[in-house]
Every structure is written in structure tokens, then in C-alpha cells.
HTML snippet that shows the backbone in 3Dmol.js (N, CA, C, O; Angstrom):
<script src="https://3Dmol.org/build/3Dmol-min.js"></script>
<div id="view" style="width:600px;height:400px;position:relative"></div>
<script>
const pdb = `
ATOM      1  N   UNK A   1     257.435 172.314 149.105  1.00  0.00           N
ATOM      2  CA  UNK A   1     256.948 171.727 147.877  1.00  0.00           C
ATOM      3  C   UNK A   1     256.590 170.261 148.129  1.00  0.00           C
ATOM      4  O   UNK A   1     257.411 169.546 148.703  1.00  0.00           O
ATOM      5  N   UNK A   2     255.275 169.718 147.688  1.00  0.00           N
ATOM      6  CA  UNK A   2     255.326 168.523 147.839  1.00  0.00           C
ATOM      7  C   UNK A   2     255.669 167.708 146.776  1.00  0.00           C
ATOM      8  O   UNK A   2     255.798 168.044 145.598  1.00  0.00           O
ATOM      9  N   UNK A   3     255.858 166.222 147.446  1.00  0.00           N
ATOM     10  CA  UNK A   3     256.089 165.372 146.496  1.00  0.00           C
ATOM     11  C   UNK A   3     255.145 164.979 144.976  1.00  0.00           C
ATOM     12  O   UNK A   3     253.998 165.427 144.987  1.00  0.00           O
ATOM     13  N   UNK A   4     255.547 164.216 143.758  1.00  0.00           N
ATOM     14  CA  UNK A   4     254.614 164.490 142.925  1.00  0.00           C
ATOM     15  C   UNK A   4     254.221 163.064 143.088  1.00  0.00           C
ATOM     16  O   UNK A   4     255.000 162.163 143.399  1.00  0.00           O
ATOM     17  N   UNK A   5     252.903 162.928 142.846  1.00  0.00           N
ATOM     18  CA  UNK A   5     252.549 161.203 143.120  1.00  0.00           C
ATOM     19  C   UNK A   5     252.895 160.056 142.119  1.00  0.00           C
ATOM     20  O   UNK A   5     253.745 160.252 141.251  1.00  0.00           O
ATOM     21  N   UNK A   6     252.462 159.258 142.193  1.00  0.00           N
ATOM     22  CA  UNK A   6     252.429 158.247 141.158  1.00  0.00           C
ATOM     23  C   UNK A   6     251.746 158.579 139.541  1.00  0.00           C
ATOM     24  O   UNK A   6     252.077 158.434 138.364  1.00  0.00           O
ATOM     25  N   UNK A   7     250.417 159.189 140.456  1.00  0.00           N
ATOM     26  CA  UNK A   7     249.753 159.088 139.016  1.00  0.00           C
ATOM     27  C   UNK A   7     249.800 160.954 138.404  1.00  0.00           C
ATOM     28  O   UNK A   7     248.803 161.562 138.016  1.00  0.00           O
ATOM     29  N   UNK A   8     250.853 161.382 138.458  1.00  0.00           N
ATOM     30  CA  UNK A   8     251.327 162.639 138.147  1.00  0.00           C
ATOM     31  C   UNK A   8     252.629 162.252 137.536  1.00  0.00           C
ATOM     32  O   UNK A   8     252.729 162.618 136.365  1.00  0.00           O
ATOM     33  N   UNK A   9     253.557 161.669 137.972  1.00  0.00           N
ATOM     34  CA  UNK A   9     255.098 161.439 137.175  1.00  0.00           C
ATOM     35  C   UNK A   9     254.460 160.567 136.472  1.00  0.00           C
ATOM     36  O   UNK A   9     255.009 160.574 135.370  1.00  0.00           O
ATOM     37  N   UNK A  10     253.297 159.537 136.475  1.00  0.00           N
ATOM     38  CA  UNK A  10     252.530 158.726 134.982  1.00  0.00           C
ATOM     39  C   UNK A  10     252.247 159.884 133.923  1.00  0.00           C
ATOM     40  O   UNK A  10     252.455 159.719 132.721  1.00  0.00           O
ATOM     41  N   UNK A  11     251.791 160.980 134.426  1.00  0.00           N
ATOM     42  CA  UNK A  11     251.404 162.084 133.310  1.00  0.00           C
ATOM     43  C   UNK A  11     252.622 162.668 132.526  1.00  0.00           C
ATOM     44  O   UNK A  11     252.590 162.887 131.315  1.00  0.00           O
ATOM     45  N   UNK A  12     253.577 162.874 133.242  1.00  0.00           N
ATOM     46  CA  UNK A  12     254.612 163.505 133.049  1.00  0.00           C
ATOM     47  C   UNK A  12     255.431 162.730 132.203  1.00  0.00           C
ATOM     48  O   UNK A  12     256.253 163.176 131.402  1.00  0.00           O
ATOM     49  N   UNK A  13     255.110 161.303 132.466  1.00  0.00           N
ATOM     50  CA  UNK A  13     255.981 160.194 131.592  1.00  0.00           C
ATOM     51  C   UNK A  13     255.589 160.535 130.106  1.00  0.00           C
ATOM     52  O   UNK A  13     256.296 160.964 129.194  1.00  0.00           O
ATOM     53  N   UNK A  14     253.988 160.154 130.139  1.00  0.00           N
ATOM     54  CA  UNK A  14     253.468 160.191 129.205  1.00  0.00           C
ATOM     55  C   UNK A  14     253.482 161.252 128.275  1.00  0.00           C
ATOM     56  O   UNK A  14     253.841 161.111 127.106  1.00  0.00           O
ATOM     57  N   UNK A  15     253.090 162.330 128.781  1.00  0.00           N
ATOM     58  CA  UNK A  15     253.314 163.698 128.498  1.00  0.00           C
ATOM     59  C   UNK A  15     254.729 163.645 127.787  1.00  0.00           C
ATOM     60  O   UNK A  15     254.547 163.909 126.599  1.00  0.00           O
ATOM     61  N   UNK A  16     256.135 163.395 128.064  1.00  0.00           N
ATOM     62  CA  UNK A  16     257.200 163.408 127.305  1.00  0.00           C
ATOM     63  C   UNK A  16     257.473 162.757 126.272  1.00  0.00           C
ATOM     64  O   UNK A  16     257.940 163.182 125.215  1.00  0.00           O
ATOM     65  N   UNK A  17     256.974 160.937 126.766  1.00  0.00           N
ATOM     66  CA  UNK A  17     256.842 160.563 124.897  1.00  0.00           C
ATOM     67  C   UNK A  17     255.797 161.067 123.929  1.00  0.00           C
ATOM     68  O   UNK A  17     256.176 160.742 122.804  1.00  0.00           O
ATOM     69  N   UNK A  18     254.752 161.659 123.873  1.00  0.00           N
ATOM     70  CA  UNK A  18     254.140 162.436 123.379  1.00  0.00           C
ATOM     71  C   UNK A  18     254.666 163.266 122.643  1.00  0.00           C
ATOM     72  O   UNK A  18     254.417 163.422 121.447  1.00  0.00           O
ATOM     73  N   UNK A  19     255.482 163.901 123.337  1.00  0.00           N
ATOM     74  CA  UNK A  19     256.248 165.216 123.005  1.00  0.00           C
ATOM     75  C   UNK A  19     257.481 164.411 121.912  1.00  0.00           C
ATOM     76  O   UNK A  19     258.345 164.985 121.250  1.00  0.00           O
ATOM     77  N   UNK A  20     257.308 163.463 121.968  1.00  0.00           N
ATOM     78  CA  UNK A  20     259.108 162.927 121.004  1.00  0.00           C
ATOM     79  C   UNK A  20     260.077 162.175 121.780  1.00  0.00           C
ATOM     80  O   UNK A  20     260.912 161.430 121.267  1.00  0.00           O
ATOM     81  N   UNK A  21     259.916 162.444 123.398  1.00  0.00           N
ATOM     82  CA  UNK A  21     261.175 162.316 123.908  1.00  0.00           C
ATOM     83  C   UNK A  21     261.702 160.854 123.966  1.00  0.00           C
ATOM     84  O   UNK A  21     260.907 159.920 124.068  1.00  0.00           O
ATOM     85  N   UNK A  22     262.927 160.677 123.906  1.00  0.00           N
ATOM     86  CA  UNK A  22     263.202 158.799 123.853  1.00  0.00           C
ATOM     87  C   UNK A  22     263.117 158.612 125.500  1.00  0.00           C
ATOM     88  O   UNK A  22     263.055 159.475 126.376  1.00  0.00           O
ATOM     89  N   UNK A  23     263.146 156.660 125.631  1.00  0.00           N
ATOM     90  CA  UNK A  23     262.947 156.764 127.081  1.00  0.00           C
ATOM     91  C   UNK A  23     264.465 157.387 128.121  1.00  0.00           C
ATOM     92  O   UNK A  23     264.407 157.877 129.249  1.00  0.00           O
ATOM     93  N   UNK A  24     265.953 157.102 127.112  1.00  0.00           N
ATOM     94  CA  UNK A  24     266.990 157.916 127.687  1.00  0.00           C
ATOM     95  C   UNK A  24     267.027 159.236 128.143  1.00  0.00           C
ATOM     96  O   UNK A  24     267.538 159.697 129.163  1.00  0.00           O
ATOM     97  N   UNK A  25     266.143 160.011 126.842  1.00  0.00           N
ATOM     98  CA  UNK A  25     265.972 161.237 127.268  1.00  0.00           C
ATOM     99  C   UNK A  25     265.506 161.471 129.028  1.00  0.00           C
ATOM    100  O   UNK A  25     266.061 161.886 130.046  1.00  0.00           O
ATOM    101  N   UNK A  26     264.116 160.913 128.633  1.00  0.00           N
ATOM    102  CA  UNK A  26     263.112 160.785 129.584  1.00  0.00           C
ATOM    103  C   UNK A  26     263.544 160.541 131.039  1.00  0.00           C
ATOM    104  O   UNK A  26     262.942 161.057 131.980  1.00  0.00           O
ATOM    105  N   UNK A  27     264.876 159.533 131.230  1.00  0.00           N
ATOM    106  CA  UNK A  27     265.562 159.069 131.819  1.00  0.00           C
ATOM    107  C   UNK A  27     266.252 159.741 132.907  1.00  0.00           C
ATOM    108  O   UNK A  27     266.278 159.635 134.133  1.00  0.00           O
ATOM    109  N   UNK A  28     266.846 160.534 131.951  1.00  0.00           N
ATOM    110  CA  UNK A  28     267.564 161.780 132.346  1.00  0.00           C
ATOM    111  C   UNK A  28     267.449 162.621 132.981  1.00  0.00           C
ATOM    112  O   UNK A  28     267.980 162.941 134.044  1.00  0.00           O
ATOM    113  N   UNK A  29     266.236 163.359 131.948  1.00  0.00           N
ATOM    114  CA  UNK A  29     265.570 164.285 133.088  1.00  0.00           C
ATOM    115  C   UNK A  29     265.145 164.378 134.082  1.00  0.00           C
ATOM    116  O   UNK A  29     265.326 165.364 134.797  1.00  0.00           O
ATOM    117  N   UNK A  30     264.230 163.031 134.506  1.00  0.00           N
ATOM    118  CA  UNK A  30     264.224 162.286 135.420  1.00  0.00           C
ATOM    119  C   UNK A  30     265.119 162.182 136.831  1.00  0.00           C
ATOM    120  O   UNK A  30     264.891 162.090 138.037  1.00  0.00           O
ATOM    121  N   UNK A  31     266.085 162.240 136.088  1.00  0.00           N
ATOM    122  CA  UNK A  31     267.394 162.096 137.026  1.00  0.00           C
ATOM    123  C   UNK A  31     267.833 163.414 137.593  1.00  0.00           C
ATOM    124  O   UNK A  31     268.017 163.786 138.752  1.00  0.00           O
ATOM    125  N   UNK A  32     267.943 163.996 136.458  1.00  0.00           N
ATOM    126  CA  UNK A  32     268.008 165.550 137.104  1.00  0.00           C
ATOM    127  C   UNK A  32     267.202 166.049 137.651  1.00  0.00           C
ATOM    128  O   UNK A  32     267.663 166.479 138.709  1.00  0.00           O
ATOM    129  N   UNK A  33     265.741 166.359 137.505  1.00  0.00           N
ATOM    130  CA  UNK A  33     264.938 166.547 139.019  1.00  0.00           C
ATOM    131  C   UNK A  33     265.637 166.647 139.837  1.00  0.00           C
ATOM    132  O   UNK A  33     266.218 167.652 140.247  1.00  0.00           O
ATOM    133  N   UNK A  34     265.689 165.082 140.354  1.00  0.00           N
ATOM    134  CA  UNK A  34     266.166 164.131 141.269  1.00  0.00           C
ATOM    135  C   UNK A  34     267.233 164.556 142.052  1.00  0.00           C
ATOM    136  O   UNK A  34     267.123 164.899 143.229  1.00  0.00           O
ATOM    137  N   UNK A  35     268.612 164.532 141.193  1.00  0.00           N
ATOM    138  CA  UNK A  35     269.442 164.916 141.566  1.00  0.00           C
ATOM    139  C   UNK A  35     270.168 166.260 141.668  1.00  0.00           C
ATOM    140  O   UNK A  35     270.815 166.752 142.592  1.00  0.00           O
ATOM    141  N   UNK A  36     269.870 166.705 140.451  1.00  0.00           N
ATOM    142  CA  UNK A  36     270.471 168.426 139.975  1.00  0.00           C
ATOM    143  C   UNK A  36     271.467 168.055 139.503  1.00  0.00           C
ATOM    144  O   UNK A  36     271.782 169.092 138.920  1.00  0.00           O
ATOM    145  N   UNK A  37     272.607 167.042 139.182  1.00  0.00           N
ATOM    146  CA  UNK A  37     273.526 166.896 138.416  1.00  0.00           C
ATOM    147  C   UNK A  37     273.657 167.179 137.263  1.00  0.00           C
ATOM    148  O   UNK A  37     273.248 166.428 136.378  1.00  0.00           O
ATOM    149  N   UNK A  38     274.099 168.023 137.082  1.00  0.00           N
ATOM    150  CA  UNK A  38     274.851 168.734 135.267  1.00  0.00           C
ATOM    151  C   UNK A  38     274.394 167.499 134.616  1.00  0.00           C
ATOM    152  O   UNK A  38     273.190 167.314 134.438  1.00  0.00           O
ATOM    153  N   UNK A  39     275.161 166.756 134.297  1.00  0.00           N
ATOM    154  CA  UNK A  39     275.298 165.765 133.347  1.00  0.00           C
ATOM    155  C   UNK A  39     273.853 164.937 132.577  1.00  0.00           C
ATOM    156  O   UNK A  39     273.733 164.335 131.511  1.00  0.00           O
ATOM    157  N   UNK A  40     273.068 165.194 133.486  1.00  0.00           N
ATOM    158  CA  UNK A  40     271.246 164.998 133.449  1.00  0.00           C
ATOM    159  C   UNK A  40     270.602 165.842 132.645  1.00  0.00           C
ATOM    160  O   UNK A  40     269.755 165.536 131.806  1.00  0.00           O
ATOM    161  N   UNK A  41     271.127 167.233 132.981  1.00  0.00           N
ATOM    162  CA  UNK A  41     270.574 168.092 132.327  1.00  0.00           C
ATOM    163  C   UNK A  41     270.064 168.331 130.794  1.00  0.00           C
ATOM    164  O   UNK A  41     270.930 168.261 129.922  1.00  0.00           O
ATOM    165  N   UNK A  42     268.783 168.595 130.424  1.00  0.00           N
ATOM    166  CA  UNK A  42     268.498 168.152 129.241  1.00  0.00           C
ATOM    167  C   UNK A  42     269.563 169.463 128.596  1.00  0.00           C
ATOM    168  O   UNK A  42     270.169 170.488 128.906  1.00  0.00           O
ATOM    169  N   UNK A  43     269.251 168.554 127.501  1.00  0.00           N
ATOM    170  CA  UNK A  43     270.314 169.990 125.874  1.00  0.00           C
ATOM    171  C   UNK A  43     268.868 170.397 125.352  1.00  0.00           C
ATOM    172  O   UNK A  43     267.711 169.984 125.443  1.00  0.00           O
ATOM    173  N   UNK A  44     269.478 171.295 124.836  1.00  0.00           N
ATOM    174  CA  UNK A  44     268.317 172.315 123.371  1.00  0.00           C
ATOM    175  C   UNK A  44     268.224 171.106 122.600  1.00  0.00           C
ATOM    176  O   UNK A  44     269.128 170.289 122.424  1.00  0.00           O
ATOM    177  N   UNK A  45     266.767 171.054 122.048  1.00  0.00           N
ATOM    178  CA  UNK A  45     266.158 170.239 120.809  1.00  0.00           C
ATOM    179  C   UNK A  45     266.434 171.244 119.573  1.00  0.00           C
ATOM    180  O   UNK A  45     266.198 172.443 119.423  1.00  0.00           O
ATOM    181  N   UNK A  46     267.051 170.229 118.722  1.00  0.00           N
ATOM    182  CA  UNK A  46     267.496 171.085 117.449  1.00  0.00           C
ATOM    183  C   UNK A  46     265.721 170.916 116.935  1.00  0.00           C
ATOM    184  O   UNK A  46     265.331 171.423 115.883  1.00  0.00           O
TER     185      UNK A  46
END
`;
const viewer = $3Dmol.createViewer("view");
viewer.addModel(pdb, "pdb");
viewer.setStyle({}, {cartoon: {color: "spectrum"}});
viewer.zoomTo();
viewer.render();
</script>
């Protein structure tokens, strides 16, 4: 799998506040990619 570039995680940024997401959210998920750590992991949107 390759890496995603710059101007693709820009889409993806964007793409999430779009969607609602706060930048913590955003943050997060982010992180989890990244890492796979539980704690990253997004929750269900009520």
C-alpha cells in the first residue's frame, strides 16, 4: 500500500470538516490510521 500524499490527507482533512467532524475528532482518527490504538478509534455518531 502506498503512502497517501500531502495533497490527499489535504482532501481527507477537508473532506471531514465538511462532514461535521471537530478538529479533535479529526485528530484522532488521524492517529488511529497511524497507530491502530483503541483509544483513537472513532465512536458511532449519534
Amino acid at each position: 500500500m502506498e503512502d497517501m500524499t500531502m495533497a490527499e490527507t489535504a482532501r481527507l482533512i477537508l473532506g471531514l470538516r465538511a462532514a461535521g467532524f471537530t478538529e479533535k475528532e479529526i485528530n484522532d482518527f488521524i492517529l488511529f490510521i497511524e497507530t491502530g490504538e483503541e483509544k483513537y478509534k472513532p465512536k458511532e455518531r449519534d
